[in-house]
Structures are given as C-alpha cells and as structure tokens.
C-alpha positions as CSV (number, residue, x, y, z in Angstrom):
1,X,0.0,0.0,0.0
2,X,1.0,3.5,0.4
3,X,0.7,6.4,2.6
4,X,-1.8,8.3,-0.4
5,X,-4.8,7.1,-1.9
6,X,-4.7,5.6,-5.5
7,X,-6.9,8.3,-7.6
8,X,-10.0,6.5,-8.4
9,X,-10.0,5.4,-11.7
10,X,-13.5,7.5,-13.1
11,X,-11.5,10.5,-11.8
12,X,-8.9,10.1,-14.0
13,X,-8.0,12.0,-17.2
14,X,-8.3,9.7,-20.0
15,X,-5.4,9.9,-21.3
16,X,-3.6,8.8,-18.2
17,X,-6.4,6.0,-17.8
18,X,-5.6,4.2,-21.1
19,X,-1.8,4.6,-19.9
20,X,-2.5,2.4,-16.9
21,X,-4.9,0.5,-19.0
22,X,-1.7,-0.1,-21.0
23,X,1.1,-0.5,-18.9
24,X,2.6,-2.9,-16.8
25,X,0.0,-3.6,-13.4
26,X,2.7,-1.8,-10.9
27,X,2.0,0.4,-8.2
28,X,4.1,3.4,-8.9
29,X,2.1,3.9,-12.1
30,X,-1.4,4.7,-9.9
31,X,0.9,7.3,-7.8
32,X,2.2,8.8,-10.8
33,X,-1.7,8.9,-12.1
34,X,-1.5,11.9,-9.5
35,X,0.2,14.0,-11.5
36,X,-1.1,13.3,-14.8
37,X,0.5,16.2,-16.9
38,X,3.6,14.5,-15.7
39,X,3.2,10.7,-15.6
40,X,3.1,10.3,-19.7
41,X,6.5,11.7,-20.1
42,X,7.6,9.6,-17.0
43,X,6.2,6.3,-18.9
44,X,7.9,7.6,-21.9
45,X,11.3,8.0,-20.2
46,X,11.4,4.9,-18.7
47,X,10.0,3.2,-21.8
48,X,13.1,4.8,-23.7
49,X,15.8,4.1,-20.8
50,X,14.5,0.9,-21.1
51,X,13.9,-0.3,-24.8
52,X,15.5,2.5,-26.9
53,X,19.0,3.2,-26.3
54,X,21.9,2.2,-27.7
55,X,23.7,1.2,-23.8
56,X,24.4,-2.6,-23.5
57,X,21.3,-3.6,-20.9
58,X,23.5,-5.4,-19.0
59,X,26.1,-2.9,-18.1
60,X,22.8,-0.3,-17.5
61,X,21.1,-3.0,-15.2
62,X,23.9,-3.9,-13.0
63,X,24.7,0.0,-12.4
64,X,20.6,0.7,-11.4
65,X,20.3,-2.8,-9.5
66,X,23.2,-1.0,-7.4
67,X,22.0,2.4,-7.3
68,X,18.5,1.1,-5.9
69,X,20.6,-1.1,-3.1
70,X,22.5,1.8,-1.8
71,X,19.4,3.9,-1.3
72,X,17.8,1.3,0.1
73,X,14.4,1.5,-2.5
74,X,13.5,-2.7,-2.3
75,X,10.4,-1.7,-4.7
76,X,12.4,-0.3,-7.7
77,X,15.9,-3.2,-7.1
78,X,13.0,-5.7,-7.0
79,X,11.2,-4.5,-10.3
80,X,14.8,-3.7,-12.1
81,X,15.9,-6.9,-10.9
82,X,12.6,-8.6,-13.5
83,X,13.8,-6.3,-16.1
84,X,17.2,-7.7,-15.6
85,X,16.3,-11.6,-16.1
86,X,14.9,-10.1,-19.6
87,X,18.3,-8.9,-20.9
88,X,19.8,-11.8,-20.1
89,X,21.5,-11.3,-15.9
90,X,21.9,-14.3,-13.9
91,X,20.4,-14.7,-10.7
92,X,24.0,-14.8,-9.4
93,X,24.8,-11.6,-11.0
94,X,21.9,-9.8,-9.9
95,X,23.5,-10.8,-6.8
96,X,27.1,-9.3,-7.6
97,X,25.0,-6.3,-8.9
98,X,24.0,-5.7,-5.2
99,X,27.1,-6.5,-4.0
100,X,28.1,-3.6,-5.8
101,X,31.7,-2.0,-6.7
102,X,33.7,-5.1,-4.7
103,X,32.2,-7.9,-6.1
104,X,34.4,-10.4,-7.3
105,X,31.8,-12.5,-9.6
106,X,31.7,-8.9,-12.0
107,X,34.0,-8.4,-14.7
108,X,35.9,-4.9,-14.2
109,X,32.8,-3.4,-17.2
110,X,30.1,-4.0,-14.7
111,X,32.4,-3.7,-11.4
112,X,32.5,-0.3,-12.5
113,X,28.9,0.0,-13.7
114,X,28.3,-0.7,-9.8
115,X,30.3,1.5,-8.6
116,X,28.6,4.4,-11.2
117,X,25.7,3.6,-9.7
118,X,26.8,3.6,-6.3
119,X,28.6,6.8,-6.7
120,X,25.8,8.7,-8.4
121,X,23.3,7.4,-5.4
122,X,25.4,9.5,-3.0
123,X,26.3,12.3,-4.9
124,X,25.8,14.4,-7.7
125,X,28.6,13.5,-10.0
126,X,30.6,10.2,-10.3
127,X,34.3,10.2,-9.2
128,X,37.0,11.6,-11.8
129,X,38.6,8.0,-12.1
130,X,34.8,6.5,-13.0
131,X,34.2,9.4,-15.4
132,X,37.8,8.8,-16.9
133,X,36.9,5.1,-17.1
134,X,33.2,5.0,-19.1
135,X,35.0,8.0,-21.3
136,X,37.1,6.0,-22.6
137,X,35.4,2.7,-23.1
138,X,32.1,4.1,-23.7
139,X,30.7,6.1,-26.6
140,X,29.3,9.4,-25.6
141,X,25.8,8.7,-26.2
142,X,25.9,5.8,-24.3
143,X,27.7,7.1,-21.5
144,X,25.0,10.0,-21.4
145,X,22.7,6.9,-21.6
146,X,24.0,5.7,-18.4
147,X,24.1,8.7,-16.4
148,X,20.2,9.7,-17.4
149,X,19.2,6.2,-16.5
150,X,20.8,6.2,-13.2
151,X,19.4,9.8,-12.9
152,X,15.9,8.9,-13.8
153,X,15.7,5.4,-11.5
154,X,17.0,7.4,-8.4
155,X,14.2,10.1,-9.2
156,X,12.1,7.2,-9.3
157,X,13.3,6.0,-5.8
158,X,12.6,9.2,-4.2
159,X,9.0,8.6,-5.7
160,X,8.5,5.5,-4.2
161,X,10.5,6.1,-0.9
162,X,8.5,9.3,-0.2
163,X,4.6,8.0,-0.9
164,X,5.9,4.4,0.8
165,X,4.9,2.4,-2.2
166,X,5.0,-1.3,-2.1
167,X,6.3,-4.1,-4.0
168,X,2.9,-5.8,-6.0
169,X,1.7,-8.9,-4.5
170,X,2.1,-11.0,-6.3
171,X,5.4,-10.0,-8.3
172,X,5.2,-8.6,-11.5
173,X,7.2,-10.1,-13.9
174,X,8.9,-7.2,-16.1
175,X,11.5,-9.5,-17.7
176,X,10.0,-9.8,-21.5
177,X,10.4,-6.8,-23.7
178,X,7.9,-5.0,-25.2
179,X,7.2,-6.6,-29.2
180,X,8.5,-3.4,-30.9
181,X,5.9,-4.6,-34.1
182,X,3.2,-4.1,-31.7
183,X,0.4,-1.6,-32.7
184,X,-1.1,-0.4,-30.1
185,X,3.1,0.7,-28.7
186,X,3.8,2.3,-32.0
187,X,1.0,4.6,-31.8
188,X,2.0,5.0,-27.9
189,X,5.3,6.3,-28.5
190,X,5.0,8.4,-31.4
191,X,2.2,10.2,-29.6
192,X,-1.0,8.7,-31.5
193,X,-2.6,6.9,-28.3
C-alpha cells in the first residue's frame, strides 16, 4: 500500500487511464496517475531508458540494480531486478550487482557500472577515475545513456521512498520486452494513443 490514496479510476483524465490500462500492473504507475501532466512523459522516459538506447542492458542494469541497493528502494531493485532476467543477468549476477563495486563475480565493465551507480546514489557526480573510465570505453551517447538512466531510477526511488509504495503482491514479472511490431506501442510512443 501507500501512505496516499490511488486516484479513483473515473476521476482520472483519460489519457492517463488508457496509460494504466496499458502499462505494466505496478504500483508506482497509480501514484504517478496523480500527477497526470507529468506521468506520460515519466512512462515515456522509462520506456526509452528501457527499450531504446543504444547502452548494453546489462552494463545499464547492474549499475541501477546497485543504485537502488545503496538507497535502500527494495520496490524499484526488485522491479529492475525482473527487467534484468529479460536482458539476459543471472540470478547470481543480480546478486554481484547488489554487491556492488567489490564484487568479485563482476568483470571490471560491470564492477564499474556498480560503482557508477553507487557513486551517483550518493552524490551528484561520479568520481573523476569513473568518469575517466566509461570515457574512454564508452561512446558518448551511451555514456550520457548511463548517467540519465541512473538519474531517472533514483528520481524514481525518491517517488516511491516518499509515498511508501509497495512491492505488488504477487510479483510482477517485467522480464519480456515490449514486441517493438506491436500496434497499439507504436501509436503510444509516437504520440497517436
């Protein structure tokens, strides 16, 4: 539950109704439904963080699986955690991905995908010898990529942290993509639906 109401779904504007009626059955989308000029760009943020960037998802994963551990969000680790087993992360490196920064069972990539994460959790910029790093092994797009997704999850967090939302009983299961030939998606994200 969460410390708010959910807005009651006759209230709702209608374009923010068919966006639930479409999306994924998680709590934080109901929250969001409170703020309705904002929660379509949300849904579209996350949709693009998620599905349409150019970032290996593994390397993007480990780094917000780490971020949500060291602010403590259980709701978001556990739904990014679903999205995880979708791309392809082990249940034993989901593990190493809360671990974090000194985990032994990461290569030194994702080691320091961790530790982005981790460093961008407690401040607002990551240390000059990460920064040096994903400069020079990443593309700038999709170290930008990187930094907005770890930016957007941890605005996320503060969402969820603040209203108390929690995790869906039972789980939902967020690790199968989205078809990209779908219909009813297309017209979502180029603003038809």
């Amino acid at each position: 539950m969460t410390n708010i109401p959910y807005p009651d779904a006759e209230d709702l504007d209608p374009r923010v109704a068919h966006m639930i009626e479409v999306s994924p059955k998680i709590n934080i989308i109901q929250v969001m439904a409170h703020a309705p000029g904002n929660a379509e760009s949300v849904l579209r943020l996350s949709d693009s963080v998620l599905n349409r960037g150019s970032l290996d998802p593994v390397t993007r994963q480990i780094a917000l699986i780490r971020m949500c551990t060291v602010v403590g969000s259980e709701y978001e680790r556990i739904l990014l955690e679903s999205v995880s087993r979708g791309v392809g992360l082990s249940e034993e490196m989901i593990l190493a991905a809360r671990e974090g920064s000194t985990s032994t069972a990461l290569s030194e990539h994702h080691r320091m995908a961790a530790k982005m994460g981790e460093e961008l959790a407690a401040g607002p910029r990551p240390s000059p010898e990460t920064f040096a790093y994903f400069r020079k092994t990443l593309p700038i797009r999709e170290l930008v990529e990187l930094v907005q997704a770890i930016g957007f999850y941890l605005m996320q967090t503060r969402l969820i942290e603040t209203f108390e939302i929690s995790p869906e009983e039972p789980a939902v299961d967020l690790s199968q993509r989205p078809d990209p030939n779908n219909e009813a998606l297309k017209a979502w994200r180029e603003g038809r639906a």
